[in-house]
C-alpha positions as CSV (number, residue, x, y, z in Angstrom):
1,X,168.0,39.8,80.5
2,X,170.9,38.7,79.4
3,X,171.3,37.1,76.1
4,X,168.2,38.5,74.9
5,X,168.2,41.4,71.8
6,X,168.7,45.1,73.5
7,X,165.6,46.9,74.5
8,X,164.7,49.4,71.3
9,X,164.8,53.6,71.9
10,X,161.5,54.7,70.9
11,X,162.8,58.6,71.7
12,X,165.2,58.2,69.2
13,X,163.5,56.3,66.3
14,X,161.6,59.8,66.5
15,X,164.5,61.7,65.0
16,X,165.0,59.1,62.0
17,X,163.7,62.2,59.3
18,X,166.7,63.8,60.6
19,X,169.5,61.2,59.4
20,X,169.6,57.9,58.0
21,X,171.2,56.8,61.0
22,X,169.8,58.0,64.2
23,X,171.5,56.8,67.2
24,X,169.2,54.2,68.2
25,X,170.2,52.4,64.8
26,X,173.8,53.1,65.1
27,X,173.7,51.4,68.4
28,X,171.3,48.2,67.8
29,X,172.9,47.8,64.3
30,X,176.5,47.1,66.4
31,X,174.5,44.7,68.5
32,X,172.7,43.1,66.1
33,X,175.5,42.6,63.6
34,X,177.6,40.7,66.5
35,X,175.1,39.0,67.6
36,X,174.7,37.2,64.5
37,X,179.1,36.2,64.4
38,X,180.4,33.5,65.3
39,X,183.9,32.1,64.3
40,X,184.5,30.3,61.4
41,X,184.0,26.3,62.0
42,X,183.2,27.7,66.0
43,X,180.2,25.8,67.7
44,X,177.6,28.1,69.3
45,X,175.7,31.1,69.0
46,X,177.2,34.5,67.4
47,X,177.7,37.0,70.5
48,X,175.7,37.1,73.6
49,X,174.1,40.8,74.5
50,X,175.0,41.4,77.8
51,X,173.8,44.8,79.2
52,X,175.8,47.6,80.6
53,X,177.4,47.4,83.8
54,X,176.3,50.5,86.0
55,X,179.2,53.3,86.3
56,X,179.8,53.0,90.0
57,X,182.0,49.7,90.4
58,X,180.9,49.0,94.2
59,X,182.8,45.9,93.7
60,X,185.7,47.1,92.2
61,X,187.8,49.8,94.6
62,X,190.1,50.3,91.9
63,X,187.9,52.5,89.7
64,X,186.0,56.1,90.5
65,X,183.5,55.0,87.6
66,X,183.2,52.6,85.4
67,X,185.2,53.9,82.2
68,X,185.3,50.9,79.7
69,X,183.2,48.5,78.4
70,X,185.7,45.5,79.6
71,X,184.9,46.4,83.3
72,X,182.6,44.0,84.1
73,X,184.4,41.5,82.3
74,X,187.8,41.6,84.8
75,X,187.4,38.4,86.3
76,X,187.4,36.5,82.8
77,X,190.3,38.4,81.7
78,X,192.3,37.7,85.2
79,X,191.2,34.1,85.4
80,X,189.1,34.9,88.4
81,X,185.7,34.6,87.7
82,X,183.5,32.4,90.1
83,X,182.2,28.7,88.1
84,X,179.1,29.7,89.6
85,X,178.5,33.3,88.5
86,X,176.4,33.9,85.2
87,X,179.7,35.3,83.7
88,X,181.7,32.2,83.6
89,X,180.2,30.4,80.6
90,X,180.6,33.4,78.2
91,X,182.5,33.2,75.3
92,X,181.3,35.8,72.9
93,X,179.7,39.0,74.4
94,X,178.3,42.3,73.0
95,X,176.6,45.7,74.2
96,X,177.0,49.1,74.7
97,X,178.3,50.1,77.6
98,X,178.1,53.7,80.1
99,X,181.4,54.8,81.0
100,X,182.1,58.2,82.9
101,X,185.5,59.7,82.6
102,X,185.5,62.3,85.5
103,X,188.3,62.1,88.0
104,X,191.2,59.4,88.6
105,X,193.5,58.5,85.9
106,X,190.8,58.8,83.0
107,X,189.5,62.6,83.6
108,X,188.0,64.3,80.7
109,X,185.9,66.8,83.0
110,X,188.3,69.8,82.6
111,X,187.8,69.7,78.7
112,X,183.9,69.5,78.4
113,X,183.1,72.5,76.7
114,X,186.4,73.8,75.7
115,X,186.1,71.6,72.2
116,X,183.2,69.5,70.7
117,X,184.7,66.0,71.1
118,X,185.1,65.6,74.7
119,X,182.4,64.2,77.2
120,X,182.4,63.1,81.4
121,X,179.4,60.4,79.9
122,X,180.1,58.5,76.8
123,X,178.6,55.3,75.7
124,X,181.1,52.9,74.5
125,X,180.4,50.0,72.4
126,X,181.8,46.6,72.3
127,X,182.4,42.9,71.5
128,X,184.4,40.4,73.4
129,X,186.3,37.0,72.7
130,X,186.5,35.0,75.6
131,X,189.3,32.7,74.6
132,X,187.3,31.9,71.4
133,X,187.8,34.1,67.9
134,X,191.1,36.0,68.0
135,X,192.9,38.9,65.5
136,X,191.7,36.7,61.9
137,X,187.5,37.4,63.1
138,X,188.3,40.2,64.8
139,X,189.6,42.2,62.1
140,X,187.5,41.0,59.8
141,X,184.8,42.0,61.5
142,X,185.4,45.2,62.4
143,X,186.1,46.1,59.0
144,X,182.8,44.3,57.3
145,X,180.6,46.7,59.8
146,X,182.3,49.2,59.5
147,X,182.1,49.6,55.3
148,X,179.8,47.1,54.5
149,X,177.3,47.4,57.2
150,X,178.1,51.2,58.7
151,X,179.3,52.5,54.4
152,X,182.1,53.9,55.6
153,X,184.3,55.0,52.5
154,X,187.3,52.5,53.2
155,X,189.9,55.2,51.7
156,X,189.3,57.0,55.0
157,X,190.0,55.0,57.5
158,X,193.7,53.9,58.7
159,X,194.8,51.1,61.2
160,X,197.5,51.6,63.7
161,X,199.9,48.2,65.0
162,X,201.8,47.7,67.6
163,X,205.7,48.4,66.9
164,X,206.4,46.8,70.4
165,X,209.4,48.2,72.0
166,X,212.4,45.1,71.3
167,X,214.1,48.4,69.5
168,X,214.7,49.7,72.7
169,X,215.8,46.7,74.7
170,X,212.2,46.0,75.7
171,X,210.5,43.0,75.6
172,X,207.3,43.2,73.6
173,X,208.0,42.1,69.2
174,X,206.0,43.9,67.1
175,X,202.8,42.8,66.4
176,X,203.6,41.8,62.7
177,X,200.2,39.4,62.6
178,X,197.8,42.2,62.8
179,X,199.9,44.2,60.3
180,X,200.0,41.1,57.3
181,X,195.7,41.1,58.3
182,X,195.2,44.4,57.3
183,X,197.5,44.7,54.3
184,X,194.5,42.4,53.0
185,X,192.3,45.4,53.7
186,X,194.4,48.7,53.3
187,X,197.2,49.3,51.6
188,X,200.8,49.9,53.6
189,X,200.2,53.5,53.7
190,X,197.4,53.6,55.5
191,X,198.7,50.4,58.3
192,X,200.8,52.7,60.9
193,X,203.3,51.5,63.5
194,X,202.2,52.7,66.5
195,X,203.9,52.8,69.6
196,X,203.7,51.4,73.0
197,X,201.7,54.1,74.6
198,X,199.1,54.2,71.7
199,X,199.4,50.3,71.1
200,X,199.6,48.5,73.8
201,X,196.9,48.0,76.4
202,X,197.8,46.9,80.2
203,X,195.2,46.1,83.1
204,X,197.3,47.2,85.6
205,X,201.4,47.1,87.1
206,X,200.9,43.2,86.4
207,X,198.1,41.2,84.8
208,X,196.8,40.5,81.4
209,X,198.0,42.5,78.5
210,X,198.4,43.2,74.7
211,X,198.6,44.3,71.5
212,X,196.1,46.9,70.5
213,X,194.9,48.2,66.8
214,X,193.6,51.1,66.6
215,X,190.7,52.2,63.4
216,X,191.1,56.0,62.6
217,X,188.6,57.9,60.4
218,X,189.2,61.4,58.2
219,X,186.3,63.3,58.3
220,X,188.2,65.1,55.3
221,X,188.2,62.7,52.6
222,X,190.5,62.8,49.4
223,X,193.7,62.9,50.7
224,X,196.5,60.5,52.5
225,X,196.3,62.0,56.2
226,X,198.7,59.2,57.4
227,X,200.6,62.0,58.7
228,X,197.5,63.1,61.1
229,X,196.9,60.4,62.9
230,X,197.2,60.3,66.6
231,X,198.5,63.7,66.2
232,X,195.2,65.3,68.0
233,X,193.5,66.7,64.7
234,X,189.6,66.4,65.5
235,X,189.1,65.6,61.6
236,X,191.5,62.7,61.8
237,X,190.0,60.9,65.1
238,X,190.1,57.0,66.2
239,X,186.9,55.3,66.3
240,X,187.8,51.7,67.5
241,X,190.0,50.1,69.6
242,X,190.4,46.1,69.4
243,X,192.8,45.1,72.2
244,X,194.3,41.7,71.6
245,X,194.8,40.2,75.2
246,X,197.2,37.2,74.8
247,X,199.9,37.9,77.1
248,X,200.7,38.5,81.0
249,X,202.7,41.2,82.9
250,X,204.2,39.4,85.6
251,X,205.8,41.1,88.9
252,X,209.5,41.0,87.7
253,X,208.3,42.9,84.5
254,X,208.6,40.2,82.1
255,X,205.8,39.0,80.1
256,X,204.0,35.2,79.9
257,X,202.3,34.3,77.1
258,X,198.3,33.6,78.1
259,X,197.2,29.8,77.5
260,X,193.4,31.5,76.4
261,X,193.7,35.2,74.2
262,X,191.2,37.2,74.3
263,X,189.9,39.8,72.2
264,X,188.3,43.1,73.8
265,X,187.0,46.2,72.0
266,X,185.5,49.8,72.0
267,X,183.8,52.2,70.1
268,X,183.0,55.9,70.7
269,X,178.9,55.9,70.2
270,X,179.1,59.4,70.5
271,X,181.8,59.9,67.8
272,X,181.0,56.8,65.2
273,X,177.2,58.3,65.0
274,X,178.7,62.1,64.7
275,X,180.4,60.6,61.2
276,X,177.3,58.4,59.9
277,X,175.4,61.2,60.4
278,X,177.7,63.5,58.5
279,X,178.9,66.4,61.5
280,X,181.8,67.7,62.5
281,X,181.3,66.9,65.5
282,X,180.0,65.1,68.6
283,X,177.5,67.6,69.6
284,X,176.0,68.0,66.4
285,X,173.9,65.2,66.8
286,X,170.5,63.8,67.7
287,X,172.0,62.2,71.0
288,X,172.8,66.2,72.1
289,X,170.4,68.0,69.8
290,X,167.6,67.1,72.2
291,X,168.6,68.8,75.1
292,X,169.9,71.6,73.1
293,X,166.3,72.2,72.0
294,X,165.3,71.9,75.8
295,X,168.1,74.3,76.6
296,X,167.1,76.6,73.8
297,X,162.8,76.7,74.8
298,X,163.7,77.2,78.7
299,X,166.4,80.1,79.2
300,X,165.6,81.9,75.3
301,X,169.0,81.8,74.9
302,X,170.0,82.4,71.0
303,X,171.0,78.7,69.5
304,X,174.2,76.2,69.7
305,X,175.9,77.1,66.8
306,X,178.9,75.1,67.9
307,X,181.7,77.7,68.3
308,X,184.7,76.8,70.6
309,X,187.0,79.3,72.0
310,X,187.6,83.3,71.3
311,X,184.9,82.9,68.1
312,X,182.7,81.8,71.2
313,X,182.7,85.0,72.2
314,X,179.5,85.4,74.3
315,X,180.1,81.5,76.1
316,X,176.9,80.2,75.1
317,X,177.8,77.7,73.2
318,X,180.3,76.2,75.7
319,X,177.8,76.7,77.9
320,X,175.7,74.3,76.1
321,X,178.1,71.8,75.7
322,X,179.0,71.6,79.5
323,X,175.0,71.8,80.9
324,X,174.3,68.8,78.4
325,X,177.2,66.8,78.9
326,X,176.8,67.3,82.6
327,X,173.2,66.5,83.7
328,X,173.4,63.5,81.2
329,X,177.0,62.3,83.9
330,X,174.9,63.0,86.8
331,X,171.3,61.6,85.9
332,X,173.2,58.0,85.2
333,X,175.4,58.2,88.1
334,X,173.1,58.9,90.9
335,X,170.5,56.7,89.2
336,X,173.6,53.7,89.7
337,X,174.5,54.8,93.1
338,X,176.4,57.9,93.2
339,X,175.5,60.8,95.8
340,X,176.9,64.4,95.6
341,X,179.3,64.6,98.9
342,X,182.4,65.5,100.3
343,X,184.9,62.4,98.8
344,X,186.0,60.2,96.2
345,X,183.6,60.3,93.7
346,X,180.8,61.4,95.1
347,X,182.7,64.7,95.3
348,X,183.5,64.4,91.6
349,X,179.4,64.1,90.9
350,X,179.3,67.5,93.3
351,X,181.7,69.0,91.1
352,X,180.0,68.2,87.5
353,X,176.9,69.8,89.6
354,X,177.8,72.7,90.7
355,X,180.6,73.1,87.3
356,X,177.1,72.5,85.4
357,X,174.9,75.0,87.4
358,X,177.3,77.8,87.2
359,X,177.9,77.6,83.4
360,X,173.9,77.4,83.1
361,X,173.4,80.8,85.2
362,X,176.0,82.7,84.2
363,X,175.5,81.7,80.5
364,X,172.3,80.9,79.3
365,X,169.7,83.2,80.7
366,X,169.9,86.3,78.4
367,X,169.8,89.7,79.6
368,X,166.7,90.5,81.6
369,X,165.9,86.9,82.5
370,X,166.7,85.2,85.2
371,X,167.7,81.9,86.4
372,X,165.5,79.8,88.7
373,X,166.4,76.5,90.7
374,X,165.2,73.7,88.7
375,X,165.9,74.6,85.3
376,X,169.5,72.1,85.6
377,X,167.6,69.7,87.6
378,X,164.5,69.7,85.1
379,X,167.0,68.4,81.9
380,X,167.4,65.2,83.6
381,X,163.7,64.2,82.8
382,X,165.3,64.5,79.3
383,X,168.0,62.2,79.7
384,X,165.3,59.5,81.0
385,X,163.7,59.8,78.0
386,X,166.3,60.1,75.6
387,X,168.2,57.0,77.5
388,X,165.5,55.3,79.1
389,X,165.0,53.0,76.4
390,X,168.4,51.8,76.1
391,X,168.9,51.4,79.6
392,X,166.1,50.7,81.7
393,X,167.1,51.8,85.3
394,X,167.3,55.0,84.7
395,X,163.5,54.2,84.3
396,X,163.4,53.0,88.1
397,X,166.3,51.5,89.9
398,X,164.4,49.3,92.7
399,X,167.8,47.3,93.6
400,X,168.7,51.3,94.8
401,X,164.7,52.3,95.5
402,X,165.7,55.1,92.9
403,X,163.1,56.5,90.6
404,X,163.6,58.9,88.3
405,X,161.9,61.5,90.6
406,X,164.0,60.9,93.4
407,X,166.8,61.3,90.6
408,X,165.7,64.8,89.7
409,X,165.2,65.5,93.6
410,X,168.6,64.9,94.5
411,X,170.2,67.1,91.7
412,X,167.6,69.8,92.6
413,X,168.7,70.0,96.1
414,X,171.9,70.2,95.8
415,X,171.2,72.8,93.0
416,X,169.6,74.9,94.9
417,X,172.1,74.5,97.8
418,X,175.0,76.1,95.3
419,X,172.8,78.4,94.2
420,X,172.3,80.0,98.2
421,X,175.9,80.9,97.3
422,X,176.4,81.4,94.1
423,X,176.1,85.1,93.3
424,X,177.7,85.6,96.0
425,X,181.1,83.5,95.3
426,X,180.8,85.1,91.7
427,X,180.5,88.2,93.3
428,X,183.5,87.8,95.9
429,X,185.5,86.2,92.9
430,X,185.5,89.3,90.9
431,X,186.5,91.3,93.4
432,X,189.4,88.9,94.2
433,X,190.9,88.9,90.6
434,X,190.5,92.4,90.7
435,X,192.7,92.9,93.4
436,X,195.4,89.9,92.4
437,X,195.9,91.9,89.5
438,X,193.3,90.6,86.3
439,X,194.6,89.0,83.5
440,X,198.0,88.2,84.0
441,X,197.7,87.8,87.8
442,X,197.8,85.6,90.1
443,X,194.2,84.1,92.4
444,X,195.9,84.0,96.0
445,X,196.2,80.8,98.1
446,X,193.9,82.6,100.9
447,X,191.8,84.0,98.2
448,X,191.1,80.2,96.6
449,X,190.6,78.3,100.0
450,X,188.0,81.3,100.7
451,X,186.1,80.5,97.4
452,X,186.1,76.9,98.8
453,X,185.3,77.0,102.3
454,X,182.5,80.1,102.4
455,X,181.4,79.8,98.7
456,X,181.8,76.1,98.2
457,X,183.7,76.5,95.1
458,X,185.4,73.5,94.1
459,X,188.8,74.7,93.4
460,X,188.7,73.3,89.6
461,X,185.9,75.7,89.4
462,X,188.2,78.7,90.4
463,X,191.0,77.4,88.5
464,X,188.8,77.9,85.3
465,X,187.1,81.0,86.1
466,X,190.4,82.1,86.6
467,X,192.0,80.8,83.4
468,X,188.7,82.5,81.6
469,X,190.6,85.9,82.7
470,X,193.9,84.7,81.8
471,X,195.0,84.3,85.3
472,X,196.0,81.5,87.3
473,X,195.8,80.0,90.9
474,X,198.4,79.9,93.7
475,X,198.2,76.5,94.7
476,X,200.8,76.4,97.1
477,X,199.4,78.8,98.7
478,X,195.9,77.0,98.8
479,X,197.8,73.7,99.9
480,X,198.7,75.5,102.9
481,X,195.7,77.0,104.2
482,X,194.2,73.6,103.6
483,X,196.7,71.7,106.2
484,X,195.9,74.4,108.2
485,X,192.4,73.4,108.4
486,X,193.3,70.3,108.9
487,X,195.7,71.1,111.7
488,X,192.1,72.7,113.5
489,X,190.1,69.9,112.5
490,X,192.1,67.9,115.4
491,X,191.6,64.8,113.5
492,X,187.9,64.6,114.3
493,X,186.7,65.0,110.9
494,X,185.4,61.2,109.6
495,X,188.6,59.8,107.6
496,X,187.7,60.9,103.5
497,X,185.9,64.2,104.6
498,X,188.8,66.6,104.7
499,X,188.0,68.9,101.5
500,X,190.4,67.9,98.8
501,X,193.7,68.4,98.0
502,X,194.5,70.9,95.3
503,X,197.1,68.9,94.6
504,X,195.1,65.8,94.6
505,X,193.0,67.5,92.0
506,X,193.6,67.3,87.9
507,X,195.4,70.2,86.8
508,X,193.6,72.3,83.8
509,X,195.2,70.9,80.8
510,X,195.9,73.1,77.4
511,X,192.4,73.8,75.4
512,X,193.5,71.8,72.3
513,X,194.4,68.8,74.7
514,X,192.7,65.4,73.4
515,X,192.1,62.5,75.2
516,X,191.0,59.3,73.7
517,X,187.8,57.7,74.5
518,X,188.8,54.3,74.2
């Protein structure tokens, strides 16, 4: 309910001999610790917990998935919110919220696997102004739980400001309030101008807006790695976001100041427990170890041992990181709403499936094993009971008539549906690399749409198994044999079930690509 204390994670509270700060305290210690703020001299409560928002906005068309924790919160922020809706009284709010990056402009699907920082499912969490504190509490705050509360050591961490963009003719100043607040925290080498992409948070073309800081973290220690920041080194990686909303973008471009400023934040669960728990990375910890130990007991695969790239020689540990990543995306989508299918992002949730199903048979069942239907399908019990605690749907969504059964089902179906063609698109993509000359080469347009159409390979799929060869995909080529197809079709296909669009899809990025989680 809302405003009570969040449910506890009885899985996790398990793994507590493991750390001092299993994920179950990393999250309800957050919670907790803004529950109890209020502003100085403020009347009221400290911050209401108000529990996640599912990740399929059904009321929101402009969003795939849900992919911040301020979501929910749009018609505050926009001045839209209905006197009679449960939202409209909040001032101070506080939770952890699921976000899926998969897709649309946020897509982080292509890099699962590749490193150990990147996920489609991350939890994010967060605390929200409402018009009530602003930058003093804010900053206070975050840096009392984060040193005092969290023990952070404070000469690793680093804020970022907004330099605004007047020096260019623009029309934003620099945001020289929230640098004078943290000179009372950091000294001047470690408070960073940071520019408009990095520091400045927009909802949309026009609409509230702001100043953002950023908190960075050196996993290193004992040095000034000013230098690093933002510059995509996985030991130098931001942990917190606080946006200040106080301004609006109006049509003509130019900015309004707001009459109410807001305050909205987020922090990577998944990365803020990796460093109180003392790993290098993400998937190092007890929120991953869990299925890793599954993954380990059902294929006898050799263990993760967290390898990325060419010293990942055999795959298996990408493989890990993909299966895990992936059947924790799909368990909490389809338990919110989402169905494996032929658009939007239902075809998204199709191709996590079926990118999570190949990686677990072609990777994971050592030599003289093999794989059986189920094994993908059977992790999501897991999730339930990793997650369950934290959020209780996936225990039984009734407002869906989803349990976690059906859950499991509806993975497991369309598992074993990919699986009818599997060896065979494997099979039939060998022999096409073969001939389009191996590494170096070039997958043919005919080639790809036949991976598609017979073999139901998402082209992303063939666009990475290509790229594992060092070859790469002819997508005009593709392009063209798809409008063919839809030249046959005759228009009597149902409007959104025309297979996608090469071009509509995301292009593979480089493997060192990093994409922010906030």
């Amino acid at each position: 309910a809302h405003g009570t204390s969040p449910p506890e994670l009885s899985h996790e509270k398990t793994l507590s001999t493991m750390t001092d700060w299993p994920a179950a305290r990393v999250r309800s210690t957050f919670i907790e610790f803004f529950q109890g703020k209020k502003e100085e001299g403020g009347a009221g409560d400290g911050h209401t917990y108000w529990p996640s928002s599912g990740v399929v906005p059904f009321d929101d068309p402009t969003l795939l998935f849900t992919n911040a924790g301020m979501n929910q919160f749009k018609p505050i922020f926009m001045g839209t919110v209905d006197p009679k809706s449960p939202l409209a009284p909040l001032k101070r709010a506080c939770n952890s919220q699921k976000c899926i990056r998969a897709g649309g402009k946020h897509n982080d699907l292509d890099d699962v696997g590749k490193d150990v920082y990147h996920h489609t499912f991350f939890e994010m969490l967060g605390n929200w102004s409402f018009a009530s504190y602003f930058k003093k509490e804010a900053i206070a705050w975050a840096w009392e739980l984060l040193t005092s509360v969290y023990g952070l050591e404070a000469d690793r961490l680093y804020a970022t400001y907004c330099e605004g963009d007047q020096h260019k003719g623009g029309t934003v100043p620099p945001d020289e309030e929230t640098r004078e607040l943290w000179l009372q925290y950091l000294p001047a080498d470690r408070v960073l101008k940071g520019n408009m992409k990095d520091n400045f948070w927009e909802m949309g073309e026009t609409g509230p807006c702001g100043p953002c800081t950023e908190l960075h973290y050196d996993r290193i220690g004992g040095r000034n790695a000013a230098d690093l920041v933002n510059m995509d080194d996985p030991n130098v990686l931001e942990i917190w976001n606080v946006v200040f909303i106080q301004m609006f973008r109006n049509k003509d471009k130019s900015l309004t100041l707001l009459p109410g400023k807001h305050v909205d934040t987020g922090m990577g669960m998944e990365r803020i427990t990796s460093i109180l728990q003392g790993k290098m990375s993400n998937y190092d910890t007890d929120i991953f170890t869990p299925i890793f130990d599954a993954i380990s007991k059902k294929t006898g695969v050799r263990p993760y041992t967290g390898k990325v790239g060419k010293e990942d020689a055999d795959g298996v540990d990408m493989a890990y990181r993909v299966v895990a990543d992936h059947i924790r995306t799909l368990t909490i989508a389809i338990t919110d709403g989402a169905v494996p299918g032929n658009d939007g992002r239902n075809y998204v949730i199709r191709r996590i499936l079926r990118r999570g199903v190949r990686y677990a048979k072609q990777y994971l069942f050592p030599a003289g094993s093999q794989y059986e239907a189920g094994f993908f399908s059977g992790l999501s019990a897991l999730v339930v009971e990793i997650l369950g605690g934290t959020f209780p749907e996936l225990n039984g969504n009734p407002a869906l008539g989803l349990t976690p059964e059906k859950v499991s089902q509806m993975i497991y179906e369309e598992e074993v549906s990919f699986l009818k063609t599997l060896d065979r698109g494997i099979a039939q993509f060998e022999k096409f690399a073969k001939q389009d000359g191996g590494e170096g080469g070039q997958i043919t347009g005919p080639h790809a749409f036949m991976l598609y159409d017979t073999f139901g390979f998402p082209v992303d799929l063939t666009l990475l198994m290509a790229e594992e060869k060092g070859m790469t995909v002819d997508s005009v080529g593709y392009e063209e044999k798809m409008e063919e197809q839809r030249r046959r079709s005759k228009g009597e296909a149902k409007e959104g079930e025309v297979p996608p669009s090469f071009l509509s899809l995301p292009s593979l990025p480089p493997s060192s690509a990093h994409s922010l989680c906030f």
